[in-house]
Backbone as a printed PyTorch tensor [residue, N CA C, xyz], in Angstrom:
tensor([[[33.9450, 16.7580,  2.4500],
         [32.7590, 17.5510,  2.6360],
         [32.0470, 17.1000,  3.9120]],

        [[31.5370, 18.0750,  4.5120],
         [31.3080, 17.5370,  6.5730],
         [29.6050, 17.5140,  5.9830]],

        [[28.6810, 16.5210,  6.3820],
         [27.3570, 16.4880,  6.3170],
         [26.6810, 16.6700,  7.9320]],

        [[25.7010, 16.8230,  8.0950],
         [24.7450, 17.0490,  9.4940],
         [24.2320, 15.5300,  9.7580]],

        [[24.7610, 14.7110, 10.8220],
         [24.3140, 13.6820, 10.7210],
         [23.6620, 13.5120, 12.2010]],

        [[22.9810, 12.8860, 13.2290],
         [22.7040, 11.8090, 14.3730],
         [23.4930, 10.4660, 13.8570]],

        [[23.8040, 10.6220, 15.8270],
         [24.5040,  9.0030, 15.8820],
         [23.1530,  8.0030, 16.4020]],

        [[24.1060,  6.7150, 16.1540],
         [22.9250,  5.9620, 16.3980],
         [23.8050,  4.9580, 17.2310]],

        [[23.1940,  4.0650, 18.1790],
         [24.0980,  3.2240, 18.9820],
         [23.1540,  1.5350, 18.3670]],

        [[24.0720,  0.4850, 18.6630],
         [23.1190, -0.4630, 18.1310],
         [21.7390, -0.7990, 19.5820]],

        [[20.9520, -1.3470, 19.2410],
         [20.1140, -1.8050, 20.5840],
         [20.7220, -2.6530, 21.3650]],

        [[21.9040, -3.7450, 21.4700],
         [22.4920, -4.7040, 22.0170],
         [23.3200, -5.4300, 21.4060]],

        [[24.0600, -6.5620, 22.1230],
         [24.9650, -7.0750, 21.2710],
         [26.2100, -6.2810, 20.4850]],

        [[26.0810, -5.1360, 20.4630],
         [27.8410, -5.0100, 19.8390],
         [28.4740, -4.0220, 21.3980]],

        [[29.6840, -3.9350, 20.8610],
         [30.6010, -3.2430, 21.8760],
         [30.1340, -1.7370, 22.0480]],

        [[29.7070, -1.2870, 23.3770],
         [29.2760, -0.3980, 24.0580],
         [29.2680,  0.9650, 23.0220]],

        [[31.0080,  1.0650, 22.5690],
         [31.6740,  2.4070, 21.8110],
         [30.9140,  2.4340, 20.3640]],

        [[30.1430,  1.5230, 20.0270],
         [30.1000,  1.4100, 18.2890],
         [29.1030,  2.3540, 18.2090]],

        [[29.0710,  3.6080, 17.5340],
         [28.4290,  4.7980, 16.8880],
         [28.4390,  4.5860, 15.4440]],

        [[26.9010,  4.5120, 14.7420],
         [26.9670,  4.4540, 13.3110],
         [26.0740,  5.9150, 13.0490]],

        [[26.8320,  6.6460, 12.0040],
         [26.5390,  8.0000, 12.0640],
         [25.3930,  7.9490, 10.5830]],

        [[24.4940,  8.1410, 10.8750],
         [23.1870,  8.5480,  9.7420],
         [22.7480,  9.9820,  8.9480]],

        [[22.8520, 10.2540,  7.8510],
         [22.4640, 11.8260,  7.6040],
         [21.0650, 12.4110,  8.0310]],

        [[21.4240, 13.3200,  8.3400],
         [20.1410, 14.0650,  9.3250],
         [19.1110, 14.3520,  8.3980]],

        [[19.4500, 14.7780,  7.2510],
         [18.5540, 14.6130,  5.5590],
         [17.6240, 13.0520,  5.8160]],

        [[18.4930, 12.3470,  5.4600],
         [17.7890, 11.0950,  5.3010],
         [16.5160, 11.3250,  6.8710]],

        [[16.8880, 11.5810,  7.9280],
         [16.2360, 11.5100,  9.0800],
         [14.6270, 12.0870,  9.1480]],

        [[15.1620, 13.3530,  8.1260],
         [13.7390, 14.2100,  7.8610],
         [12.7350, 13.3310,  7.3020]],

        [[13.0490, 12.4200,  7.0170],
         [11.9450, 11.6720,  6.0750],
         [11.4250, 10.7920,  6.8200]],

        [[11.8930, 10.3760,  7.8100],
         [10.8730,  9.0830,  8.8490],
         [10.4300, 10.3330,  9.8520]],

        [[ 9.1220,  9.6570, 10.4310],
         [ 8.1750, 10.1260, 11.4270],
         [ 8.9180, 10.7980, 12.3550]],

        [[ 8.8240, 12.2640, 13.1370],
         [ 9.0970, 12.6660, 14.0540],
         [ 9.4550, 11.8940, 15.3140]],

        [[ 9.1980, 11.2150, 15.5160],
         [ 8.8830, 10.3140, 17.1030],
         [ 9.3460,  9.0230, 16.7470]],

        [[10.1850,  8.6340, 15.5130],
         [10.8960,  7.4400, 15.4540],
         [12.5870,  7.3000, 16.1780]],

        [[12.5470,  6.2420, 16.7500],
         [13.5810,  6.0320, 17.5580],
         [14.2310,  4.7950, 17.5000]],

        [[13.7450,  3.9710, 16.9700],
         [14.2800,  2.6320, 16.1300],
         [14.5570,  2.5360, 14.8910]],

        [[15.6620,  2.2390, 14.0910],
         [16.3490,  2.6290, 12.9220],
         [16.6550,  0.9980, 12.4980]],

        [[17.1500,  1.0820, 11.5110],
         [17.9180,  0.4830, 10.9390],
         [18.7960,  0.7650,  9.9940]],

        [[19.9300,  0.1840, 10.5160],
         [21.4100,  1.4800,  9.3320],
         [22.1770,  0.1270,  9.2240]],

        [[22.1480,  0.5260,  7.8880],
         [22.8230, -0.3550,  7.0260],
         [24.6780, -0.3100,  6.8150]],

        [[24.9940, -1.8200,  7.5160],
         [26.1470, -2.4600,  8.4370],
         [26.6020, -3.2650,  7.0620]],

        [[27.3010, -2.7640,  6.4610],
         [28.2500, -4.3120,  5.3160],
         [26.4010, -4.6040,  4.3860]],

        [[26.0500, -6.0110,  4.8270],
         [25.6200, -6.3790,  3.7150],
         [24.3930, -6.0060,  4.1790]],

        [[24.2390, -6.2530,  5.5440],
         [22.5140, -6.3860,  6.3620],
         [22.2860, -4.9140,  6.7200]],

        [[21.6070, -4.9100,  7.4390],
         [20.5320, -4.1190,  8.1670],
         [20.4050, -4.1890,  9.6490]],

        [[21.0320, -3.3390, 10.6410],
         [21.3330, -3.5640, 12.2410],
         [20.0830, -2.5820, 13.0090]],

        [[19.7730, -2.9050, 13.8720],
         [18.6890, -2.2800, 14.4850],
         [19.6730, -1.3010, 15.2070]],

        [[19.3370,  0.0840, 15.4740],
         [19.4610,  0.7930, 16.3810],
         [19.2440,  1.8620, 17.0260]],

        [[19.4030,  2.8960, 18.0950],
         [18.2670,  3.6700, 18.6260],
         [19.2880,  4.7290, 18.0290]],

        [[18.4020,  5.5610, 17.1880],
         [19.1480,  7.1940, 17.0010],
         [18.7770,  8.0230, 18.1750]],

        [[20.0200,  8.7700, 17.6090],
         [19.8720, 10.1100, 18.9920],
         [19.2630, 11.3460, 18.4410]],

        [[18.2260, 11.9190, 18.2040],
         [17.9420, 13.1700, 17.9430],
         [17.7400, 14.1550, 18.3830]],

        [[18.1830, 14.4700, 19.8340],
         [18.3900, 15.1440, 20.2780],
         [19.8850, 16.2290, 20.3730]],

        [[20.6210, 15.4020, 19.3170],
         [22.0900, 16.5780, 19.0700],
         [22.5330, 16.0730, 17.6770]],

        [[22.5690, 17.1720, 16.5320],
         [23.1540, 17.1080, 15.2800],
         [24.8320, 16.8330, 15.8090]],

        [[24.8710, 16.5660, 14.9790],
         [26.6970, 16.5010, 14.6880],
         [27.2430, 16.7270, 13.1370]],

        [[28.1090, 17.5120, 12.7780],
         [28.9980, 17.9990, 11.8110],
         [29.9950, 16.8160, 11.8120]],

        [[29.6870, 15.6900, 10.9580],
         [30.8780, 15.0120, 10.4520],
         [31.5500, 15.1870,  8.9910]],

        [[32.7780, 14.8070,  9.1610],
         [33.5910, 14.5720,  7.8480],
         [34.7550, 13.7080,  8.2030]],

        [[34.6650, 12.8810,  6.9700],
         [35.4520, 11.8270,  6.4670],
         [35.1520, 10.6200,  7.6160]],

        [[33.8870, 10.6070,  7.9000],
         [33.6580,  9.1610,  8.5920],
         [32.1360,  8.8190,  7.4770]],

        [[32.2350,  7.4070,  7.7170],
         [30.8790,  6.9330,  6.9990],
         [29.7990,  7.3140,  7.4460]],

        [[29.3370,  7.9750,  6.5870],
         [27.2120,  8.1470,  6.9800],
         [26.8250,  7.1780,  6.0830]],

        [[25.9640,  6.4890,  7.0260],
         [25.1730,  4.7150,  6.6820],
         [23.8450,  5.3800,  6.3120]],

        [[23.3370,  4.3680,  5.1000],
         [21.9170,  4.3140,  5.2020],
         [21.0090,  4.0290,  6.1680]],

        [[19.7040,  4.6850,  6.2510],
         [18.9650,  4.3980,  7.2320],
         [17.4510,  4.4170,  6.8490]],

        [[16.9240,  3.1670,  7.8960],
         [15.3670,  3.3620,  7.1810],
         [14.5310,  2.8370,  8.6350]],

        [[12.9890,  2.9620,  8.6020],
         [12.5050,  3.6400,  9.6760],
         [12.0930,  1.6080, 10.0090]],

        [[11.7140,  1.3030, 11.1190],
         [11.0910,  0.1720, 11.5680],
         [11.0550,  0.4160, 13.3080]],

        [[10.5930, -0.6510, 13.8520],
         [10.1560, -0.4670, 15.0010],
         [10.7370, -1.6940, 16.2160]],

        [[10.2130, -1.3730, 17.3930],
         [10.5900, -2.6490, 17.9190],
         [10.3950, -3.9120, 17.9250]],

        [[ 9.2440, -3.8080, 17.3790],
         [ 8.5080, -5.6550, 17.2210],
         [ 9.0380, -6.0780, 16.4450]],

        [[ 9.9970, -5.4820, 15.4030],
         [10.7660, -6.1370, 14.6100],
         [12.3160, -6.8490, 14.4910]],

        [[12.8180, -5.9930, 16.0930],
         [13.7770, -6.7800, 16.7190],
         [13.9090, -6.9900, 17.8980]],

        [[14.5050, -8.0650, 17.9650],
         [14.2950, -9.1060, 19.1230],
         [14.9340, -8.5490, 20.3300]],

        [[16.4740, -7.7880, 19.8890],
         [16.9250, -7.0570, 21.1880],
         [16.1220, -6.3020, 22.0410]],

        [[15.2350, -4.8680, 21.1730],
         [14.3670, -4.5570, 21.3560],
         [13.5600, -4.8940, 21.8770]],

        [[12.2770, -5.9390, 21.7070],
         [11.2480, -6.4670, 22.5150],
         [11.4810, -7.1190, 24.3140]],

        [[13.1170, -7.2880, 24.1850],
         [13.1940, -7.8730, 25.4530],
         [13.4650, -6.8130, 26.1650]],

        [[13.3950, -5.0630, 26.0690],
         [13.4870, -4.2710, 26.3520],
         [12.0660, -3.8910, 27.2360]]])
């Protein structure tokens, strides 16, 4: 079954290519103007910037949980 998701890239530290795909549902629910995420990687919680500027139609790749926070809360971030 294909869901409507945004990709999200991490803020730093992983390899350039890594896209973690989030449901665009879940998205409706944090603030318009949020751009710092956190999507849930294995056990933790990875900071990273969603793209909302283009839906994407996936199927059969993982859509990660996601929940809203900001930059002061990670460190990649702040040195931004």
């Amino acid at each position: 079954m294909a869901v409507w998701a945004y990709a999200c890239r991490p803020c730093r530290g992983e390899r350039p290519e890594v896209i973690w795909y989030v449901a665009a549902s879940d998205c409706e629910k944090l603030a318009a103007d949020t751009t710092v995420v956190r999507v849930q990687v294995r056990d933790g919680w990875r900071c990273a910037i969603i793209d909302r500027a283009r839906r994407v139609e996936v199927e059969g790749l993982l859509v990660r949980q996601v929940i809203d926070t900001d930059c002061r809360s990670c460190d990649d971030c702040q040195d931004n």
